[in-house]
Structure formats: C-alpha cells, structure tokens
VMD Tcl script that draws the C-alpha trace (Angstrom):
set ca {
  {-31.17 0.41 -10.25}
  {-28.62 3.00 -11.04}
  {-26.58 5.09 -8.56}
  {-23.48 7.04 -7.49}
  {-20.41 5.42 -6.03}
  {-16.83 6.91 -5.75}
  {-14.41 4.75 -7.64}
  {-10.56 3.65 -6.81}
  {-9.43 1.94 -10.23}
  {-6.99 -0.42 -9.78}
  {-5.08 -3.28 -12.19}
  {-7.05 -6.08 -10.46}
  {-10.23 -7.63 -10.48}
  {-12.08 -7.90 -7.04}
  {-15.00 -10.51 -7.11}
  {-18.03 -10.38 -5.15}
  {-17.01 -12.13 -0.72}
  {-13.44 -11.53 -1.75}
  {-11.24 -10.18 1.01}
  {-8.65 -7.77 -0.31}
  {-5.71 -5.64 1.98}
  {-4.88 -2.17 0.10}
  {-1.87 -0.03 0.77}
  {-3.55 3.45 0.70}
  {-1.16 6.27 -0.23}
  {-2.58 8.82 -2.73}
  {-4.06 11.70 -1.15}
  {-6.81 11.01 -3.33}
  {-7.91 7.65 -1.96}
  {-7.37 8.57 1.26}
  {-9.88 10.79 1.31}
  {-11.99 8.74 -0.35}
  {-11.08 5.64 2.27}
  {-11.40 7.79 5.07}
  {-15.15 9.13 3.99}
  {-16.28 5.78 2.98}
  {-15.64 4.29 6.48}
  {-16.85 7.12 8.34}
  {-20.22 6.87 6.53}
  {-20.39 2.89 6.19}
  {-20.78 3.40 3.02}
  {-18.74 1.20 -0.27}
  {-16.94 2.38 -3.20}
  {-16.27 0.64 -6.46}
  {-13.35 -0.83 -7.94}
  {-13.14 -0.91 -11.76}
  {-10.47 -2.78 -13.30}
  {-8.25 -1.17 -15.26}
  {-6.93 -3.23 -18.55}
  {-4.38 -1.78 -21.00}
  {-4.59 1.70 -19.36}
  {-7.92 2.23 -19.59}
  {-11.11 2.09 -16.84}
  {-13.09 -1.15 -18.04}
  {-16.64 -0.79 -17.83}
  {-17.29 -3.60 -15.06}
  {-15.92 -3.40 -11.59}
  {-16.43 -4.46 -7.91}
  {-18.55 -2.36 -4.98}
  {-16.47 -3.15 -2.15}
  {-16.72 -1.95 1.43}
  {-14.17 -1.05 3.86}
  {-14.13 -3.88 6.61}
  {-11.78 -2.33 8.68}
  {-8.68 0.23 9.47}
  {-5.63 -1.65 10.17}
  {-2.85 0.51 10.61}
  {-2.81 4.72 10.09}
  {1.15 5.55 9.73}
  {1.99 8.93 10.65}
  {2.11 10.62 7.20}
  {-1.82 9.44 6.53}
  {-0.86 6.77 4.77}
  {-3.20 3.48 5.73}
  {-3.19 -0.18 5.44}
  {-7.17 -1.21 5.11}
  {-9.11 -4.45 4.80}
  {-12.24 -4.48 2.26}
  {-14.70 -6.79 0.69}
  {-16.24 -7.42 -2.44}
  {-20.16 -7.20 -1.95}
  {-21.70 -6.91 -6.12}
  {-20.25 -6.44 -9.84}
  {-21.11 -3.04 -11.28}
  {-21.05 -1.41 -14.72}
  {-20.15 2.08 -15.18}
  {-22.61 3.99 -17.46}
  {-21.02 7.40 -16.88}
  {-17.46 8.56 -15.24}
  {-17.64 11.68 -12.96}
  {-13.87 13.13 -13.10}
  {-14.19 15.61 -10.84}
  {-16.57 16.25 -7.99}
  {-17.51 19.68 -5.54}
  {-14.93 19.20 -2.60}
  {-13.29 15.74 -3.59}
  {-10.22 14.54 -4.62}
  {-11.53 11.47 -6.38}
  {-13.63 10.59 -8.98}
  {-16.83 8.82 -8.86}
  {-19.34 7.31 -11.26}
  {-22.88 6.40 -12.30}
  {-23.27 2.46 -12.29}
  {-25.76 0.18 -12.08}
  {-25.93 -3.62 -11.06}
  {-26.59 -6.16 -13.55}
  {-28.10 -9.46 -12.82}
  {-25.39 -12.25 -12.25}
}
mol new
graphics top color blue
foreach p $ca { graphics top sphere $p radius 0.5 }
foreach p [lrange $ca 0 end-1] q [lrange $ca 1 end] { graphics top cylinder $p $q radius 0.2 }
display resetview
C-alpha cells in the first residue's frame, strides 16, 4: 500500500509504541502539528543521517497537546504506530508550509 503523509525530519529514529515529547517551533511544523491533530490524522518522521533524509522513517501520531505558549510555539506528545519508506519527496505542497511524501509500509 502506498500513500501520502506529511513529513517532520528529524536526527532521531522513532520506533514503532515509542512515546516521544517534541518542542515544536518552526512555523513549518506547526502547521503541520496543528493540522495533523485537528484531523486525527499521523505524519512521518524520517531520520535524517549525515544531512540527508534517509529513506526509512516512523508514522507517528500526535497523542496529545501539552502546552501552546503564547508565540505558537507547542510542546506535544506523539507515538510511533509503523516504519515507512519514502519512494518519492514532495518539497512543496498547494497551501502548506511543509513537505510531505509518497511512502509505503514494508513488512516487518
């Protein structure tokens, strides 16, 4: 199965029932954050190694809002639901300050 997710690439790896806080400060990924949870829907987390976007990443969802400071900025909790590989990067989408991708799921 293949499909669209917006992506937040971070230095880390996020595995699948991890629980992982994020500071959320780019305008960017607020955005993003803020859509995702409005909609229920995740968002994936590549890892990025030696400055690049690796292939493989995490979907994660956004478990809840913990603290909106007054300048937008957010403190969020998330968890990893499934490992993803990217097949094709989306840099810039109608309306959105992120980027997104095609992925699909391979088997574990």
């Amino acid at each position: 199965m293949t499909n669209f997710i917006p992506i937040f690439p971070l230095a880390i790896v996020v595995y699948p029932g991890e629980q992982l806080n994020l500071h959320i400060f780019e305008p960017r990924y607020r955005q993003l954050i803020n859509e995702c949870f409005a909609t229920k829907k995740p968002f994936g987390i590549p890892a990025v190694i030696d400055d690049k976007i690796n292939e493989m990443g995490t979907l994660v969802q956004v478990t809840a809002i913990s603290q909106v400071y007054e300048d937008g900025i957010m403190d969020i909790k998330t968890e990893g639901l499934q490992v993803f590989r990217i097949l094709e990067t989306i840099h810039e989408l109608p309306d959105k300050l992120y980027s997104g991708a095609i992925v699909n799921y391979p088997d574990n």
